[in-house]
C-alpha positions, 0 to 999 in steps of 0.5 A: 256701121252694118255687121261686120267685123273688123277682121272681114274689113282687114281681110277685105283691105288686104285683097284689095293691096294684093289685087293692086299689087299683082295687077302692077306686077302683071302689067309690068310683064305685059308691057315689057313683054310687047316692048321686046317685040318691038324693035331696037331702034322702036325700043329705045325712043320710047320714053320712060314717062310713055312706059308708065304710062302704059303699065298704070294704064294694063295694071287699072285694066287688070285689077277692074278684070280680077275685082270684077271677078271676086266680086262675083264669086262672093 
């Protein structure tokens, strides 16, 4: 099992759901954000399912980016 408690491995699952969530979150904004720069008529025939796509597509992007970076400074 190796030396670590369970309050580290609780700590560690813990970052990892924030990382995740704050990744979703971050990614949201970023994919809201470009949609409002396109225009109305670009706006409106995008479809949900393409939307999606693209937040779970920026948000994998930027846990990578904020897990990559805690894993260096630990």
């Amino acid at each position: 099992m190796g030396n670590k408690s369970p309050n580290a491995r609780s700590g560690r699952m813990m970052r990892w759901v924030l990382t995740a969530g704050l990744s979703y979150l971050g990614a949201m904004f970023v994919v809201l954000g470009c949609l409002s720069l396109l225009p109305k008529r670009t706006q409106t025939s995008l479809s949900e399912t393409a939307v999606g796509w693209a937040v779970l597509g920026v948000s994998v992007v930027l846990f990578t980016l904020f897990a990559g970076r805690s894993r260096g400074r630990s």
